[in-house]
Backbone as CSV, one residue per row, in Angstrom:
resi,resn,N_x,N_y,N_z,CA_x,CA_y,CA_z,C_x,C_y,C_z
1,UNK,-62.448,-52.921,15.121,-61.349,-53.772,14.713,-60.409,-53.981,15.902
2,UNK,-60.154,-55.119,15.972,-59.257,-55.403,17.386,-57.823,-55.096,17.333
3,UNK,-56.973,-54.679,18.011,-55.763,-54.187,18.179,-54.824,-55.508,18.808
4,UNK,-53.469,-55.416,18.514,-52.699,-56.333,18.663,-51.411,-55.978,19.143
5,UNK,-51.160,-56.225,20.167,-49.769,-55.649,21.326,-48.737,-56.802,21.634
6,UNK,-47.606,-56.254,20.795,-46.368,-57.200,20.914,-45.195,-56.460,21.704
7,UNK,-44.636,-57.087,22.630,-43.615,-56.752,23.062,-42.142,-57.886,22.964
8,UNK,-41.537,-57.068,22.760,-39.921,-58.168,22.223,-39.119,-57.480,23.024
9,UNK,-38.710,-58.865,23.813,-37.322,-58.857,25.140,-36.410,-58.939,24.236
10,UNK,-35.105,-58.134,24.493,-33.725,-58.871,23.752,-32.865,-58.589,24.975
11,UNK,-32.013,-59.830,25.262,-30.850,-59.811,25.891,-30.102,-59.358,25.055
12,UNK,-29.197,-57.952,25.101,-27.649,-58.404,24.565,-26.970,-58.574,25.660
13,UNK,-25.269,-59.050,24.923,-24.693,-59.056,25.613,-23.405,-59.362,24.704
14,UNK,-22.134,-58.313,25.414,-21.170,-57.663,24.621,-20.285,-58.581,25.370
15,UNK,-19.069,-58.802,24.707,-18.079,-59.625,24.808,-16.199,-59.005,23.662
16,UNK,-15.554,-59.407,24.517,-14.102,-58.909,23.238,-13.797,-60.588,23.285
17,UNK,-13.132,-60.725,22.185,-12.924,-61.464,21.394,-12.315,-62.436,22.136
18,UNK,-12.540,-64.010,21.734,-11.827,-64.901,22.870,-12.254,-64.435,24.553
19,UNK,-13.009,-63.391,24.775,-13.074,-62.780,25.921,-11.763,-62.409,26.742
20,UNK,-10.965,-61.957,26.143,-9.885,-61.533,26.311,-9.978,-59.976,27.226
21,UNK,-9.807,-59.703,28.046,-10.028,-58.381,29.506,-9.112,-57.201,29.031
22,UNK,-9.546,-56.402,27.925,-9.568,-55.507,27.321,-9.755,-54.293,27.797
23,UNK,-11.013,-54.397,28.721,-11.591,-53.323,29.116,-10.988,-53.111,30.773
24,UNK,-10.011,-52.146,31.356,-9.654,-52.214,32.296,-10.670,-51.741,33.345
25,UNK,-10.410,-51.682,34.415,-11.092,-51.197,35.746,-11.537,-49.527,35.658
26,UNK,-10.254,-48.963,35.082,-10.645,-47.043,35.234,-11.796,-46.749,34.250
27,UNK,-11.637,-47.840,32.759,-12.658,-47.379,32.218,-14.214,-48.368,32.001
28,UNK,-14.014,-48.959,33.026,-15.048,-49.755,33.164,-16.582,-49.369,32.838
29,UNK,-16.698,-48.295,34.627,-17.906,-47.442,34.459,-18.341,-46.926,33.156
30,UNK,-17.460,-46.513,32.464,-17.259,-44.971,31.520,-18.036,-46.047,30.261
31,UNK,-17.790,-47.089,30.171,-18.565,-48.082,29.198,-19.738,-48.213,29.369
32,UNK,-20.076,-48.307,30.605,-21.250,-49.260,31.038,-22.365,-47.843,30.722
33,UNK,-21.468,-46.779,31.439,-22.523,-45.441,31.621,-22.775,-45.274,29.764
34,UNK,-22.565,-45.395,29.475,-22.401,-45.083,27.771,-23.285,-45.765,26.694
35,UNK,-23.067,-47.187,27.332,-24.177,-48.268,26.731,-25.763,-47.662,27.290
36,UNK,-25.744,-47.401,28.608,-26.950,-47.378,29.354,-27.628,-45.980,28.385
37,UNK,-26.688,-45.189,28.667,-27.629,-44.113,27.884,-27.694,-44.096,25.903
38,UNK,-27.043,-44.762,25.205,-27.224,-45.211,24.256,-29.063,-45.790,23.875
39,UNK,-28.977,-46.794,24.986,-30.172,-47.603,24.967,-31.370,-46.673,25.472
40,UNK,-31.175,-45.961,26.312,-32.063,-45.120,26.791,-32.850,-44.322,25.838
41,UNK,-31.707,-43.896,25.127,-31.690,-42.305,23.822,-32.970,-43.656,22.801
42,UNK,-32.712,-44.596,22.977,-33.255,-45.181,21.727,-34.712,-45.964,22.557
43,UNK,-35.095,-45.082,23.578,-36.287,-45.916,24.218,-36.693,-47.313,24.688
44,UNK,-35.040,-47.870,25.178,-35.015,-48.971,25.190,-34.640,-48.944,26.738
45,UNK,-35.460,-49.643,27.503,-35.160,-50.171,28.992,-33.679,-50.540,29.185
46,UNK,-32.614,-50.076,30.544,-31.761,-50.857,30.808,-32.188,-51.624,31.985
């Protein structure tokens, strides 16, 4: 029986509201590092 291999790209991409600059400079990294390993924990490529 033949086997069938799907792979699904998703862009996200996070935004604040109106894109309004919410997120300052000190805690910039501290986001980014946070998302990355979020996605990681869940076997998902950054």
């Amino acid at each position: 029986m033949p086997h069938s291999f799907n792979k699904i790209w998703i862009h996200a991409i996070w935004a604040t509201k109106e894109r309004i600059p919410l997120i300052n400079v000190s805690v910039e990294q501290k986001v980014y590092k946070y998302i990355s390993e979020e996605h990681r924990g869940q076997g998902c490529p950054v």
